[in-house]
VOBA-1610 file (N, C-alpha, C; in pm, whole numbers, padded with zeros to 5 digits, always signed):
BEGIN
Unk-01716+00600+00629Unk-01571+00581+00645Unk-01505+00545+00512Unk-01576+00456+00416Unk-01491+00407+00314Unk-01342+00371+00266Unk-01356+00276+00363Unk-01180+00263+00422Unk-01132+00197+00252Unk-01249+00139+00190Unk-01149+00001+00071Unk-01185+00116-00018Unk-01241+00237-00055Unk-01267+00316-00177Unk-01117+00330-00257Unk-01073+00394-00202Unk-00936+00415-00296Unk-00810+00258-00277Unk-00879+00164-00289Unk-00787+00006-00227Unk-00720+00000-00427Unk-00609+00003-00402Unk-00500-00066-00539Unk-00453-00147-00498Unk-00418-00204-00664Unk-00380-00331-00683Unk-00209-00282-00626Unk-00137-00357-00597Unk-00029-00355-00510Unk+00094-00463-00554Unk+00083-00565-00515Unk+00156-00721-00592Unk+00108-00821-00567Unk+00140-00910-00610Unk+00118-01055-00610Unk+00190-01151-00553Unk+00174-01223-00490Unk+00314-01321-00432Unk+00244-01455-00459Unk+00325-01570-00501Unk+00322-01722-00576Unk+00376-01788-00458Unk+00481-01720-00387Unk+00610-01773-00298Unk+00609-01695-00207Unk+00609-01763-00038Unk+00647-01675+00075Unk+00755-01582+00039Unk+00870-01591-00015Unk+00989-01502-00080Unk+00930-01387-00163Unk+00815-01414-00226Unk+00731-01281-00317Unk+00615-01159-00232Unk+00638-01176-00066Unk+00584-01095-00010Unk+00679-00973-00011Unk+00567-00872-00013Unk+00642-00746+00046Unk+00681-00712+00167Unk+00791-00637+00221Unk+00871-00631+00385Unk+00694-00651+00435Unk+00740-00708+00603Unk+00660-00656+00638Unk+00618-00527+00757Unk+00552-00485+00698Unk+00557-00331+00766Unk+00402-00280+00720Unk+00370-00154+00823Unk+00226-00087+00843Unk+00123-00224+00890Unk+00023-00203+00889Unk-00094-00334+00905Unk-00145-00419+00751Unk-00215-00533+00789Unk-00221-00609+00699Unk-00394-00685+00734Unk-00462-00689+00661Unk-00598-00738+00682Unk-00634-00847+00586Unk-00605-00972+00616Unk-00646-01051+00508Unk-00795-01106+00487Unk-00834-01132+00353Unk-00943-01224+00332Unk-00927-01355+00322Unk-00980-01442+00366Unk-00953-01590+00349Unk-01104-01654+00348Unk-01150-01752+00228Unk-01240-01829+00266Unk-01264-01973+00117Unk-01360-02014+00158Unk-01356-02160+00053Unk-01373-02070-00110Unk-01340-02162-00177Unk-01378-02129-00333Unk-01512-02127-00329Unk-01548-02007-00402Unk-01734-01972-00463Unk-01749-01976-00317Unk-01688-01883-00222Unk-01807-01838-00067Unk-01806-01743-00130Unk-01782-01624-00233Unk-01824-01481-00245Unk-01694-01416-00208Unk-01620-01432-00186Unk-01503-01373-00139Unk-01402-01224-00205Unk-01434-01301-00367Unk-01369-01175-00454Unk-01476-01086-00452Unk-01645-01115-00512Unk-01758-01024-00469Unk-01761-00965-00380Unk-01755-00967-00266Unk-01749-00914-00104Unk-01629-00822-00143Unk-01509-00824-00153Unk-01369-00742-00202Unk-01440-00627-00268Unk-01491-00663-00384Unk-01522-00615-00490Unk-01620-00498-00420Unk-01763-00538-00376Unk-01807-00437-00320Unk-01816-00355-00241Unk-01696-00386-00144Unk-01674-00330-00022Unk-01556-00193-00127Unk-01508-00212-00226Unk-01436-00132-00303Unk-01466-00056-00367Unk-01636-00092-00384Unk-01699-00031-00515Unk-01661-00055-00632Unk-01622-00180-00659Unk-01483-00174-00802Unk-01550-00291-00845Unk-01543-00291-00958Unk-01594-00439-01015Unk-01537-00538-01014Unk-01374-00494-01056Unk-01289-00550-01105Unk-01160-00568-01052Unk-01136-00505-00899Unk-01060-00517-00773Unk-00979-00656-00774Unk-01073-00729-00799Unk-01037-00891-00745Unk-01124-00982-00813Unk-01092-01048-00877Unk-01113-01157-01006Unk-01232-01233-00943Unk-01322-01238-01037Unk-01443-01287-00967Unk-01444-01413-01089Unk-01454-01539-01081Unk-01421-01628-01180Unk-01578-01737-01158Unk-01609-01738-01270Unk-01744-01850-01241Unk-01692-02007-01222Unk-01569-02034-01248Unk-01429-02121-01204Unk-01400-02122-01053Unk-01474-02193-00991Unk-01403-02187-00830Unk-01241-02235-00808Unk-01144-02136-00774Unk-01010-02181-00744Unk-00908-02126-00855Unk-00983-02051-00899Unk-00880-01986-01031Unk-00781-01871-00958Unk-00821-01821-00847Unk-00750-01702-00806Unk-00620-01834-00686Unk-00484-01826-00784Unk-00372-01889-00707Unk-00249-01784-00647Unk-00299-01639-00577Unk-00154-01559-00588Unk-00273-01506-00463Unk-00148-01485-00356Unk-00166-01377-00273Unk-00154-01225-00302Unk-00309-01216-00326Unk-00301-01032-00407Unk-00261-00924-00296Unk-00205-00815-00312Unk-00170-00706-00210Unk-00251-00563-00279Unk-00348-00540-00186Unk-00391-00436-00290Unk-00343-00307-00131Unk-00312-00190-00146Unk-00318-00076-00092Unk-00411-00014-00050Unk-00425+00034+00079Unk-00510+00119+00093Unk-00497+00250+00130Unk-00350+00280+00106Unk-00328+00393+00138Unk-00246+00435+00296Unk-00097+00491+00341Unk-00116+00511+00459Unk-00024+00381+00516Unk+00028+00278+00432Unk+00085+00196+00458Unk-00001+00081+00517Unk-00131+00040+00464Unk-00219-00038+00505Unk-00287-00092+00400Unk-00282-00242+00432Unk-00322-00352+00320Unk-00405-00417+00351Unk-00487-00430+00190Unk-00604-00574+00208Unk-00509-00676+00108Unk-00530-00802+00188Unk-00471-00970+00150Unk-00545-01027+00123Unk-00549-01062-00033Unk-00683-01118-00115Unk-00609-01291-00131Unk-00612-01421-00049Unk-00616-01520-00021Unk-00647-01617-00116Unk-00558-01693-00167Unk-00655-01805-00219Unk-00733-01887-00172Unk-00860-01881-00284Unk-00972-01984-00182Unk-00920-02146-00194Unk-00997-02135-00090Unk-00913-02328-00078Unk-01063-02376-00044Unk-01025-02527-00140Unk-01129-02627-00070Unk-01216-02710-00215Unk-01201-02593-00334Unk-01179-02680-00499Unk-01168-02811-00512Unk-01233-02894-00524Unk-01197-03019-00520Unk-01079-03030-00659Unk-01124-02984-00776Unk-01077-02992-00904Unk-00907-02940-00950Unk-00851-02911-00810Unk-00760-02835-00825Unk-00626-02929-00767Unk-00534-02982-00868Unk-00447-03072-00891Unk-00391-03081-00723Unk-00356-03213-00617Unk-00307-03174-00531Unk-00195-03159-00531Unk-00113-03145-00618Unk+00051-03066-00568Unk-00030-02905-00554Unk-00083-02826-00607Unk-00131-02738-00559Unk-00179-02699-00469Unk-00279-02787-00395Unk-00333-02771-00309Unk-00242-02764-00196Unk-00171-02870-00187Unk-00051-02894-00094Unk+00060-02788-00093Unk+00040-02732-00173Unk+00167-02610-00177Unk+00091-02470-00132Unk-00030-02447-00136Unk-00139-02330-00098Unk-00161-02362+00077Unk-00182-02495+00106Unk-00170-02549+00197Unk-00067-02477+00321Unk+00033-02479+00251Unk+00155-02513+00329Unk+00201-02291+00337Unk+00122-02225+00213Unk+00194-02143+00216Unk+00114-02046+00328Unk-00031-02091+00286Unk-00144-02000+00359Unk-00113-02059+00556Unk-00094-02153+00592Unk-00034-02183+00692Unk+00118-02066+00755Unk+00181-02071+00653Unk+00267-02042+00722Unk+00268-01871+00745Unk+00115-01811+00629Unk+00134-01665+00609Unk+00039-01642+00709Unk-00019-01698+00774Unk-00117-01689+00836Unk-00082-01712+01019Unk+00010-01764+00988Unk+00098-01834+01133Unk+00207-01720+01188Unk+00236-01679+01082Unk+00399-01621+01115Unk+00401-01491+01050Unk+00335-01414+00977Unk+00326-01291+00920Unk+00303-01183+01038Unk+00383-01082+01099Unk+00408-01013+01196Unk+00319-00875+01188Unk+00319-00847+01070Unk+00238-00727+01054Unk+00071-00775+01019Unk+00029-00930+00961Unk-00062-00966+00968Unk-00199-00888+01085Unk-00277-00772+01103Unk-00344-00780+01242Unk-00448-00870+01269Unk-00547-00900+01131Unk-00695-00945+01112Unk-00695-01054+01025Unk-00813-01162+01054Unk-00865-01185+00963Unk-01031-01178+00935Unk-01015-01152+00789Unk-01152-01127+00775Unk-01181-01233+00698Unk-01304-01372+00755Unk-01272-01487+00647Unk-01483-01520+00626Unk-01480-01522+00496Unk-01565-01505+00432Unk-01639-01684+00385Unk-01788-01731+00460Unk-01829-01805+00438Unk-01990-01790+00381Unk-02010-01888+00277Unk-02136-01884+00224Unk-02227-01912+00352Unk-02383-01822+00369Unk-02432-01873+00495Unk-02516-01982+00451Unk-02516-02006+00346Unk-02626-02156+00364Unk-02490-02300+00368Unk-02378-02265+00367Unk-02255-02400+00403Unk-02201-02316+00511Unk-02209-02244+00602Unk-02106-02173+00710Unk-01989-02321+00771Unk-01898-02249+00870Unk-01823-02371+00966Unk-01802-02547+00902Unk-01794-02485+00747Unk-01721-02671+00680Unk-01627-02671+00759Unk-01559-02829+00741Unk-01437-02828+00795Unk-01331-02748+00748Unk-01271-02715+00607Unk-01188-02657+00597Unk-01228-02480+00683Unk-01329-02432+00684Unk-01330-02348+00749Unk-01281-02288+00916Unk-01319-02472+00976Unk-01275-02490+01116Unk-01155-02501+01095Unk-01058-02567+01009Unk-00911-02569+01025Unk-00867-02426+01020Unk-00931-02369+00879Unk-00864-02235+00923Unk-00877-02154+01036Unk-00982-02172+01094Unk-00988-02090+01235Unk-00909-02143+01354Unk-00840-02236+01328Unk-00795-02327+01429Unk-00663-02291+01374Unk-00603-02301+01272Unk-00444-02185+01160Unk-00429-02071+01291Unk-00591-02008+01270Unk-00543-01863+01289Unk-00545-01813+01394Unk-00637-01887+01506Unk-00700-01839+01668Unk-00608-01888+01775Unk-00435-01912+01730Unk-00371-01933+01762Unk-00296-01854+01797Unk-00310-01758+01677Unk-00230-01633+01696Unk-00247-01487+01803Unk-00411-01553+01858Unk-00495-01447+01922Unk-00497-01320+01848Unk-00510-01301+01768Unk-00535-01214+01654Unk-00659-01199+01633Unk-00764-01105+01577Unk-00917-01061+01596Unk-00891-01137+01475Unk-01095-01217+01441Unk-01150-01229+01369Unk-01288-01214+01255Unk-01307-01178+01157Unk-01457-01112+01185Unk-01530-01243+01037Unk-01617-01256+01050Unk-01703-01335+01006Unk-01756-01306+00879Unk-01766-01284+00764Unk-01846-01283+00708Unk-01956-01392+00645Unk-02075-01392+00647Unk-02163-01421+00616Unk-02230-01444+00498Unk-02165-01428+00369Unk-02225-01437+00237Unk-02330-01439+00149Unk-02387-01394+00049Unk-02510-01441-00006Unk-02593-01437+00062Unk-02654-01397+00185Unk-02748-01365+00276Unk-02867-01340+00234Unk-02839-01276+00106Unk-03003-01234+00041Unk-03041-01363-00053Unk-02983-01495+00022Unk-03026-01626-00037Unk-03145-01661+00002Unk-03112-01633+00145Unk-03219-01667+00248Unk-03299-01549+00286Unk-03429-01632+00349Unk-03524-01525+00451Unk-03439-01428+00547Unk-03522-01323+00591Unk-03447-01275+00719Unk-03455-01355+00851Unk-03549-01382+00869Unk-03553-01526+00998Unk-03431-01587+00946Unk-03468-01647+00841Unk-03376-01786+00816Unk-03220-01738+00813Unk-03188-01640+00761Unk-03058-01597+00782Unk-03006-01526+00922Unk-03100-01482+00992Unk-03050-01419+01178Unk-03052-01586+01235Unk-03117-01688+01169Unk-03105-01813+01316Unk-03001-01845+01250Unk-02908-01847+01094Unk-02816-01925+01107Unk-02695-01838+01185Unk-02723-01676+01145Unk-02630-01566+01238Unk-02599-01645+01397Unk-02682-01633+01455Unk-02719-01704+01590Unk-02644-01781+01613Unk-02666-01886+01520Unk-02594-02067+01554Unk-02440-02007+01517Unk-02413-01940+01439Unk-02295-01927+01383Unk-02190-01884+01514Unk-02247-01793+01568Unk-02213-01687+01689Unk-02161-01761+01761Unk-02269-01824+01842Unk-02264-01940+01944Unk-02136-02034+01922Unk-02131-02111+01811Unk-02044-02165+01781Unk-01874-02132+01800Unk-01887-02037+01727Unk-01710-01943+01697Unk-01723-01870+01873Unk-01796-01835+01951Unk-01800-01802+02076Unk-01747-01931+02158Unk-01784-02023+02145Unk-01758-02145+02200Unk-01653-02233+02170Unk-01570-02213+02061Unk-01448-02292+02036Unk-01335-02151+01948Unk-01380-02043+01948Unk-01260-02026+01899Unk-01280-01810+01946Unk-01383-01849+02005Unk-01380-01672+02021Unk-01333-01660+02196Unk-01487-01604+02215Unk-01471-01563+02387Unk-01428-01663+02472Unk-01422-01810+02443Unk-01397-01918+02542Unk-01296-01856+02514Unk-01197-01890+02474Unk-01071-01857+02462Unk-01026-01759+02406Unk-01099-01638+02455Unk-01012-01478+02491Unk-00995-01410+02348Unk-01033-01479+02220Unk-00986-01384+02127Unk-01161-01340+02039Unk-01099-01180+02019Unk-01238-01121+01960Unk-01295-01190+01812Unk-01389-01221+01798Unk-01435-01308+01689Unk-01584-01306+01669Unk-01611-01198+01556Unk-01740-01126+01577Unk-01759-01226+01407Unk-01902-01189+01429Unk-01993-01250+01282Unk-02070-01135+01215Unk-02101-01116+01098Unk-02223-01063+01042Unk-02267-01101+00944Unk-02390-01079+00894Unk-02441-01099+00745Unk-02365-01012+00656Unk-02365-01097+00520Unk-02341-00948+00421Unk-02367-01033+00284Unk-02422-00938+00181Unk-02444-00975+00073Unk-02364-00834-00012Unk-02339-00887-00143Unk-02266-00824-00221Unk-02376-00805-00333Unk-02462-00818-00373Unk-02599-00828-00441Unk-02641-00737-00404Unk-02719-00727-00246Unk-02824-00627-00195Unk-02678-00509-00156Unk-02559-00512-00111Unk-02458-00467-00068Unk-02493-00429+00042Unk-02585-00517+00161Unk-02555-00569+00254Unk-02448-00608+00376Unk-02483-00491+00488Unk-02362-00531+00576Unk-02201-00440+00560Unk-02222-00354+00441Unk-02086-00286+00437Unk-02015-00217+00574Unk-02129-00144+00605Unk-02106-00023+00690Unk-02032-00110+00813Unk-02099-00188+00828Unk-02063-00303+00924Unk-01925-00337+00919Unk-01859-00411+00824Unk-01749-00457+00788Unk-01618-00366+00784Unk-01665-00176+00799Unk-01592-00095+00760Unk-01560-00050+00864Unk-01677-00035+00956Unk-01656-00005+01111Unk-01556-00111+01191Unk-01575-00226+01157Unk-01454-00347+01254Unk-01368-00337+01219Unk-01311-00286+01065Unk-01189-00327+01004Unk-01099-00208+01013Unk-01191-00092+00993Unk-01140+00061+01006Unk-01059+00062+01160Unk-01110-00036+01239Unk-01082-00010+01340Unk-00945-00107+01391Unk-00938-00193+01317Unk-00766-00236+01295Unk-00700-00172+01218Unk-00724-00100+01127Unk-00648-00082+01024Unk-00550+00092+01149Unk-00696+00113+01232Unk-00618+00241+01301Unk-00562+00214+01386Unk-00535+00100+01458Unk-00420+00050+01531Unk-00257+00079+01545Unk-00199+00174+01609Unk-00051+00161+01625Unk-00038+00004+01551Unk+00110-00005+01496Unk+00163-00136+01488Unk+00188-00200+01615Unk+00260-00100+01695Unk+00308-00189+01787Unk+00191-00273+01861Unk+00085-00234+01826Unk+00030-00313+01972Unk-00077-00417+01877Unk+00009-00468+01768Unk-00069-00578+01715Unk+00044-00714+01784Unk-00053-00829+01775Unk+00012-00923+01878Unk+00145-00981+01800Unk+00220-01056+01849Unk+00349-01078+01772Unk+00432-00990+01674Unk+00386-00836+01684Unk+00458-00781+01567Unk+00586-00812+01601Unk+00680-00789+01444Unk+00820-00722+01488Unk+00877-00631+01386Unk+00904-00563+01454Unk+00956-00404+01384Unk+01109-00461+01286
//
C-alpha cells in the first residue's frame, strides 16, 4: 500500500491559530520524548529526514503537517514528558495538544507511539484518557521491539492489549488495537499501513464529530 511514501513536509503550527482549515482526514502521532516517534515517521516514509530525529529528547516544539496526498495528513506531535524542558513550555504544549486533540474535527486517528520496555507511563494514560473521549480509533505502537526477545516482547504485547482493552478500548466501545514495531529491523510496517490506510479511506463525513 505505501500510504506515507510520497508524505511532504506541509506546515508547522506553534499556535492553535497556525493550523491549517480543517478539511480531508488527519492522522496524528503522539507519544513521550525518545519513544521513537520521529524514527517510526521516518521509516514508515522511507525518508530519513521526514521528521527530526534529535539525540535531544523534546527538541521537536511545532505541530508538523506533512501531506500525503489527496487531501490527507500525517500530524507529527510534540513529544511530551522531557523533564528538561522549561515549564512555561510544557504548560503551553500542554494546553495546546489538549485542545488539538479534543476539538480538531477533521482529526480521525490516533496513532501514539510508546517505547515497549516503558509502555502505559502515566503521561501516556493521560493521553489516552485526552483522546478516548472523543471515541475516535486508536492504534498502538510498540517501539524498539528489537530491544527485546520475541517472548519477551509478545508478553509485554499481551499485557499491553489487555490493559488498553480494559480501560480505554473495548470496555468502552472504542477501537484500540496494539502492535510491535521497530524502525531498526523495520518491523511491523505493513501492519501500521493496513490500520491507517484504512482511516485515511474513510468518507469525512463519517468520522466522529466532524464538521464540514
Amino acid at each position: 500500500m505505501a500510504i506515507f511514501q510520497n508524505a511532504s513536509y506541509y506546515i508547522s503550527a506553534h499556535h492553535l491559530s497556525d493550523l491549517p482549515p480543517p478539511t480531508g482526514i488527519e492522522v496524528a502521532f503522539a507519544g513521550r520524548s525518545n519513544a521513537g516517534k520521529s524514527s517510526a515517521i521516518n521509516t514508515l516514509a522511507n525518508h530519513n529526514r521526514l521528521a527530526f530525529v534529535s539525540k535531544q529528547p523534546g527538541r521537536t516544539q511545532l505541530i508538523n503537517f506533512f501531506s500525503l496526498g489527496e487531501n490527507r495528513f500525517l500530524v507529527d506531535l510534540p513529544g511530551y514528558g522531557y523533564a528538561k524542558v522549561p515549564q512555561a513550555i510544557k504548560d503551553h504544549w500542554q494546553k495546546i495538544l489538549a485542545t488539538y486533540l479534543s476539538e480538531r474535527s477533521c482529526l480521525f486517528g490516533l496513532v501514539l507511539v510508546m517505547d515497549i520496555r516503558h509502555p502505559l507511563t502515566p503521561l501516556d494514560q493521560q493521553m489516552l484518557e485526552w483522546f478516548s473521549l472523543n471515541k475516535k480509533p486508536i492504534h498502538i505502537l510498540l517501539t524498539k521491539a528489537d530491544k527485546l526477545s520475541r517472548e519477551a516482547s509478545h508478553k509485554i504485547l499481551r499485557s499491553v492489549q489487555k490493559e488498553i482493552d480494559e480501560k480505554w478500548g473495548a470496555s468502552v466501545g472504542i477501537e484500540c488495537t496494539v502492535q510491535l514495531f521497530s524502525s531498526l529491523k523495520k518491523q511491523g510496517v505493513d501492519e501500521v499501513e493496513t490500520v491507517v490506510g484504512k482511516w485515511l479511506n474513510t468518507p469525512v463525513n463519517h468520522i466522529p464529530n466532524f464538521v464540514a
